[in-house]
Structure formats: C-alpha cells, structure tokens
N, CA, C and O atoms as a DFTB+ gen file, in Angstrom:
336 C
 N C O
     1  1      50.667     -19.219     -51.520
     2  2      49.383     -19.805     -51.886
     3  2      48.444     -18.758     -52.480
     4  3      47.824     -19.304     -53.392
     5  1      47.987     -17.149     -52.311
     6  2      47.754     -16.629     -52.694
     7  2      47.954     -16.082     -54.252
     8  3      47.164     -15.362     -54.863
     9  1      48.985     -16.514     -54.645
    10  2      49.355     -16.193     -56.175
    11  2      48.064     -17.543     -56.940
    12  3      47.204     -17.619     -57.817
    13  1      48.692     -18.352     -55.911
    14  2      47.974     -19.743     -56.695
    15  2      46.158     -19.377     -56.956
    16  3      45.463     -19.216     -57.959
    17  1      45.957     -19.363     -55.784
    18  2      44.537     -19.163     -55.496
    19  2      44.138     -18.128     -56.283
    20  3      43.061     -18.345     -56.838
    21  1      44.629     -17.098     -56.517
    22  2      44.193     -16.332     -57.392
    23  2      43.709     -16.544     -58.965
    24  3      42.770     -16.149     -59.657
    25  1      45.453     -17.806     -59.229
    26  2      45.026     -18.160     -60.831
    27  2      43.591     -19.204     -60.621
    28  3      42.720     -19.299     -61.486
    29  1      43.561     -19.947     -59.291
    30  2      42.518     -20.644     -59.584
    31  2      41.027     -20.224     -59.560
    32  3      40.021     -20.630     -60.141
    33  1      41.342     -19.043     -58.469
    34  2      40.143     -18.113     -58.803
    35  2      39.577     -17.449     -59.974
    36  3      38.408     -17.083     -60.092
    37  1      40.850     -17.286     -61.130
    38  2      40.316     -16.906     -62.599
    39  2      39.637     -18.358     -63.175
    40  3      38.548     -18.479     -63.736
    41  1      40.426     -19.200     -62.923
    42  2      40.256     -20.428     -64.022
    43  2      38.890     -21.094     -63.848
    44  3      38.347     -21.804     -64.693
    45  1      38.302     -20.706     -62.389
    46  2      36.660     -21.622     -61.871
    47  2      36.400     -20.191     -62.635
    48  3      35.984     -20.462     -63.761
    49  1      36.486     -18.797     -62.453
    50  2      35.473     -17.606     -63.351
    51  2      35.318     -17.864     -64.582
    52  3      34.219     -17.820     -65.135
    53  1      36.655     -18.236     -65.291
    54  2      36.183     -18.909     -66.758
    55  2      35.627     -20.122     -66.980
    56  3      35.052     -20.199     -68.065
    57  1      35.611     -21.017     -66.360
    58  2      35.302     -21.958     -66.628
    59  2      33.516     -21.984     -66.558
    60  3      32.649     -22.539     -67.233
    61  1      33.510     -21.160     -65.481
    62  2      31.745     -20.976     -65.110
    63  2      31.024     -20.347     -65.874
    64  3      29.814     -20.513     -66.031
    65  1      32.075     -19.183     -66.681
    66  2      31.574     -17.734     -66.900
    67  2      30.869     -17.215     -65.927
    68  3      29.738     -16.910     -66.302
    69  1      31.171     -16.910     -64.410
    70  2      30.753     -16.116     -63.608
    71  2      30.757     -14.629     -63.376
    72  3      29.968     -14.100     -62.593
    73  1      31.709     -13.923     -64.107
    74  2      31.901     -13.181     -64.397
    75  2      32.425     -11.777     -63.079
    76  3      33.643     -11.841     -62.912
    77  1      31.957     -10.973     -62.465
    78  2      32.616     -10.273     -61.411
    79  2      32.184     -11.101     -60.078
    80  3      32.741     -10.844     -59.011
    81  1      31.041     -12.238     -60.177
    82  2      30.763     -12.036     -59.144
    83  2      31.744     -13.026     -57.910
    84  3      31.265     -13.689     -56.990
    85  1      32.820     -12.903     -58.160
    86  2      33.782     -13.649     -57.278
    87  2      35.155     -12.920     -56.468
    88  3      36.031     -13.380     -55.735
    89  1      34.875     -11.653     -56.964
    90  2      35.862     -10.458     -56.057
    91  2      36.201     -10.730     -54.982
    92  3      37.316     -10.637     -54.470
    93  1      34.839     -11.242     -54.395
    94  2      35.281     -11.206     -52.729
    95  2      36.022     -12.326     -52.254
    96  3      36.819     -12.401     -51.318
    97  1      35.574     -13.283     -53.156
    98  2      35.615     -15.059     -52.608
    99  2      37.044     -15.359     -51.983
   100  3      38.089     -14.897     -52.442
   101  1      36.963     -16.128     -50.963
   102  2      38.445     -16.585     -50.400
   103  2      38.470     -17.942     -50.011
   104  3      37.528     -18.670     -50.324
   105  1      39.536     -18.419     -49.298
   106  2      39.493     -19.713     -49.398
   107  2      38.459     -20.623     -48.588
   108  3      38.410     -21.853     -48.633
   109  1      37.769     -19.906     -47.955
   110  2      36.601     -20.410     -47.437
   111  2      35.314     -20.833     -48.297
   112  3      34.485     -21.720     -48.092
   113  1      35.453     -19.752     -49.486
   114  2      34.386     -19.689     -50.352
   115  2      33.831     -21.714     -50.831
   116  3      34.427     -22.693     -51.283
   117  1      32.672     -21.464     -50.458
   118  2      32.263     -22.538     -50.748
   119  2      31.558     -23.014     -52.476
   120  3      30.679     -22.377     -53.056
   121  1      32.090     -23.994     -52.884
   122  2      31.707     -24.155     -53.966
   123  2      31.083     -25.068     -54.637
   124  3      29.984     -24.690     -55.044
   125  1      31.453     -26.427     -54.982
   126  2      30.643     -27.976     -55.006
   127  2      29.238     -27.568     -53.839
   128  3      29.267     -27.137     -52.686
   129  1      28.504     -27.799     -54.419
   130  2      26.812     -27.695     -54.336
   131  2      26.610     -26.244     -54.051
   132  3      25.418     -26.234     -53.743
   133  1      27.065     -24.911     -53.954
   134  2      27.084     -24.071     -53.682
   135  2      26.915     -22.858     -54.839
   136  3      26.443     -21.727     -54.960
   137  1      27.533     -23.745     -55.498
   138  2      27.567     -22.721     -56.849
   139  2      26.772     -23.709     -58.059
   140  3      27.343     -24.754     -58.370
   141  1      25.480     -23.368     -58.716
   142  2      24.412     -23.922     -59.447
   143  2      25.377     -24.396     -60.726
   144  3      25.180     -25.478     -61.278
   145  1      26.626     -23.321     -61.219
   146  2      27.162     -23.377     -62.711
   147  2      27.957     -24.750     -62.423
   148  3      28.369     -25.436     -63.359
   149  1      28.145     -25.104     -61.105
   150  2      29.227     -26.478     -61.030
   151  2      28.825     -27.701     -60.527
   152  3      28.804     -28.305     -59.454
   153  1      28.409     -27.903     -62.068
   154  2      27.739     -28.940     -62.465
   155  2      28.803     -30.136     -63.254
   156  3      29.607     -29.660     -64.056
   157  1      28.818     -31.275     -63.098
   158  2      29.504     -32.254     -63.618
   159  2      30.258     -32.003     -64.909
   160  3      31.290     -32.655     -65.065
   161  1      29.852     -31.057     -65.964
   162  2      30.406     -31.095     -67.074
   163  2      31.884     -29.809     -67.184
   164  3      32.952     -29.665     -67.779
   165  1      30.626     -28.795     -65.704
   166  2      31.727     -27.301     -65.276
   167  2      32.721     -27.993     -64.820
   168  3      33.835     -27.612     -65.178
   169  1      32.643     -29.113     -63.974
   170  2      33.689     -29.952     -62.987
   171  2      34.812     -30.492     -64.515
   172  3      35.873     -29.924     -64.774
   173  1      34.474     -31.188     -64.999
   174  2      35.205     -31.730     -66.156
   175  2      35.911     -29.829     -66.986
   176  3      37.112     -29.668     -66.769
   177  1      35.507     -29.139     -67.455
   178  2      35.745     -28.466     -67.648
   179  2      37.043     -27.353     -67.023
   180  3      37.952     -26.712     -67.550
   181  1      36.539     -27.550     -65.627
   182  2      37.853     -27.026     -64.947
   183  2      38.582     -27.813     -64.766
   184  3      39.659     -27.216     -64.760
   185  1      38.832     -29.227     -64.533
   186  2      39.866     -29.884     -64.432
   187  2      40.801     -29.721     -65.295
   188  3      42.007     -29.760     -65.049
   189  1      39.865     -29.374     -67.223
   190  2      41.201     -29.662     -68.146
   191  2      41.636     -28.067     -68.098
   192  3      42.616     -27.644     -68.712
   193  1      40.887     -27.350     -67.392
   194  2      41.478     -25.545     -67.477
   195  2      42.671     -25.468     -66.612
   196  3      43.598     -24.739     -66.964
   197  1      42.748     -26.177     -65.462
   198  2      43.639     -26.321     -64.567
   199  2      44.965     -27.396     -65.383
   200  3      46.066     -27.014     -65.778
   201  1      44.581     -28.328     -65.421
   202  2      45.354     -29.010     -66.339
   203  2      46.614     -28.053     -67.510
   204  3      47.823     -28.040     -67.743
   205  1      45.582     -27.489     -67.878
   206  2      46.492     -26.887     -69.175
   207  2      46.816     -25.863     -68.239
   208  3      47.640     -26.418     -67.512
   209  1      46.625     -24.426     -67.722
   210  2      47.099     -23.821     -67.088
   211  2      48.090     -24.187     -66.565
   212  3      49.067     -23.951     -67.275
   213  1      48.423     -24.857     -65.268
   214  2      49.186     -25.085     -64.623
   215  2      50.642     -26.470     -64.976
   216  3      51.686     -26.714     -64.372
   217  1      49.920     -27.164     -66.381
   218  2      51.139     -27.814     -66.431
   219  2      50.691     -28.925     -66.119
   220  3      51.746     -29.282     -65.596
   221  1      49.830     -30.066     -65.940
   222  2      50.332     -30.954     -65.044
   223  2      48.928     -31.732     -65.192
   224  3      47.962     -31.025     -65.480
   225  1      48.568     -34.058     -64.913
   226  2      47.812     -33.756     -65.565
   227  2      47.220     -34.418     -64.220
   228  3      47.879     -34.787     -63.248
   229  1      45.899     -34.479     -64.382
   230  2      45.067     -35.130     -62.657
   231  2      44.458     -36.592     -63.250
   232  3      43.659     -36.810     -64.161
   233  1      45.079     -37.368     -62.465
   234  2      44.097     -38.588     -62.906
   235  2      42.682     -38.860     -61.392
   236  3      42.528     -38.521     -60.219
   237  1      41.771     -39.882     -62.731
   238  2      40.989     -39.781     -62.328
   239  2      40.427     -40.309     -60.602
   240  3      39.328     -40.169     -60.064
   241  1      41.514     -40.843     -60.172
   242  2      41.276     -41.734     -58.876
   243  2      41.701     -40.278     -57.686
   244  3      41.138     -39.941     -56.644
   245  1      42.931     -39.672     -58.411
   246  2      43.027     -38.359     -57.484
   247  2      42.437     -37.366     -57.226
   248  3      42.973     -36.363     -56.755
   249  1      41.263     -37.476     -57.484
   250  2      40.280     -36.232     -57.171
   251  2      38.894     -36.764     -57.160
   252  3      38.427     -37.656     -57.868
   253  1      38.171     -35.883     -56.000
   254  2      37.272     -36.200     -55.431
   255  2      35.924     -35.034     -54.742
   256  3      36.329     -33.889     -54.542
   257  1      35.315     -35.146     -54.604
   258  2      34.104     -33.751     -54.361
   259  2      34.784     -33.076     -53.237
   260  3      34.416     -31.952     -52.895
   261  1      35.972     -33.825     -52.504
   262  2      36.042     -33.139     -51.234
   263  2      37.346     -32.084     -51.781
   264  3      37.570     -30.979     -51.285
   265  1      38.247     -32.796     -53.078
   266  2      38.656     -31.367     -53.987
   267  2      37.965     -30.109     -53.973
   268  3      38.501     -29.144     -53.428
   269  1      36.824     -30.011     -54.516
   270  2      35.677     -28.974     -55.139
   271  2      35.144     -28.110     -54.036
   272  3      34.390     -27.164     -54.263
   273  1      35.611     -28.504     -52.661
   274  2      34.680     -28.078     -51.262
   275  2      34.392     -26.628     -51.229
   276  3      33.386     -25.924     -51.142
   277  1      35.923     -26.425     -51.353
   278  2      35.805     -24.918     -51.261
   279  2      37.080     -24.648     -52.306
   280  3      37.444     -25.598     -52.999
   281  1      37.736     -23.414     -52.423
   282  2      38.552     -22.696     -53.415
   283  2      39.556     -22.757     -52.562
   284  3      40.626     -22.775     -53.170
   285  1      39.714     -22.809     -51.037
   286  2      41.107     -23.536     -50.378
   287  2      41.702     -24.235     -50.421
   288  3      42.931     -24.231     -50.351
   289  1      40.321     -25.803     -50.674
   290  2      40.986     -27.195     -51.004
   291  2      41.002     -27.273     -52.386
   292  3      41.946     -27.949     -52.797
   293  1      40.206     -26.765     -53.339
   294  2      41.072     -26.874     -55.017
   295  2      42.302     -26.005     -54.868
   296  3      43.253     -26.356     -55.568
   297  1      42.512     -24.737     -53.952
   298  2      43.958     -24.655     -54.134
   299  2      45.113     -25.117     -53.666
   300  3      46.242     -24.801     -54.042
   301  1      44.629     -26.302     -52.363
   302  2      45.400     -26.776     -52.004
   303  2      46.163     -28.038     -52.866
   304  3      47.351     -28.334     -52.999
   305  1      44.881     -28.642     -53.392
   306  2      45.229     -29.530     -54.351
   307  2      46.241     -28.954     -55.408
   308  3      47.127     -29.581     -55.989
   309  1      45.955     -27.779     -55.518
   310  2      46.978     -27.556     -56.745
   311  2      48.257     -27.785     -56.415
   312  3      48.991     -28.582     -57.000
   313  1      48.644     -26.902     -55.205
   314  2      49.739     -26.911     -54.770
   315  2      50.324     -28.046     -54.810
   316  3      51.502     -28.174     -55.145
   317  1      49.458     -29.128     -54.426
   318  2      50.217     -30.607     -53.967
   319  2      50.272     -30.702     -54.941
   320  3      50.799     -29.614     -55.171
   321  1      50.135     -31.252     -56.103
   322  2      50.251     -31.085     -57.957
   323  2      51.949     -30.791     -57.989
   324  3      52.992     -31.440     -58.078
   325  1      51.564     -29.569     -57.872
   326  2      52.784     -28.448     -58.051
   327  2      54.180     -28.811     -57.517
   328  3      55.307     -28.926     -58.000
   329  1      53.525     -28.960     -56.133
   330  2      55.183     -29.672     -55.471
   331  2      55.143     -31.234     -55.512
   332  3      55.517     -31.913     -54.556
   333  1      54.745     -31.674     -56.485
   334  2      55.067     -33.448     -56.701
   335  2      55.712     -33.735     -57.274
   336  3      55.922     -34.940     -57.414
C-alpha cells in the first residue's frame, strides 16, 4: 500500500499544485474540508489524474466524500480499483 499511497500522494500534489507542503502527510492526513485547494473542481480533477494514472475508470455512484476523508481511504479506494 505504500508504493500506492505514495503515487497518490503525487497525484492530489499535482492536482492541487501544493507543492512541498505534503512530505510529511500519511494516511491519516486529513483532506476533504481540510485542505482549502479541494474544492469540487480539484475533486473532479483528481479523479481524472487517478483515472489516467492508474488505468482504470471510477464511475460516478462509486465514490463519495467519505473517499476524500483522508489519503488512507483515497488509497484504499485505489487499491480496491486495482484488485477488481
């Protein structure tokens, strides 16, 4: 899960343009209302970054704010993606 989390940790930095300030962040890191840049359009934005990254595509009924919670549960989600 750590490999994962990592790419998803680049893909919310680009997507935000946050730039260093996510070094520390782990899967606790909280994000949906937490972070000002992830805003409805950042949300749309990372979905299709993840999307193309990883291969694979999310429809819209499968994802939900409780995705976005933290960078554990978007990486968990990935995973489940991944192994489907």
């Amino acid at each position: 899960m750590a490999v994962i989390m990592d790419d998803v940790r680049m893909l919310v930095v680009g997507a935000l343009q946050l730039g260093s300030r996510t070094q520390e962040w782990d899967a606790s890191t909280a994000l949906l209302g937490a972070i000002p840049e992830l805003d409805s359009m950042a949300v749309t934005n990372l979905i299709a970054a993840l999307e193309e990254h990883f291969g694979f595509s999310i429809a819209d009924d499968e994802i939900g704010a409780s995705t976005f919670a933290t960078l554990g549960s978007l990486s968990e989600f990935v995973e489940q993606k991944l192994g489907a």
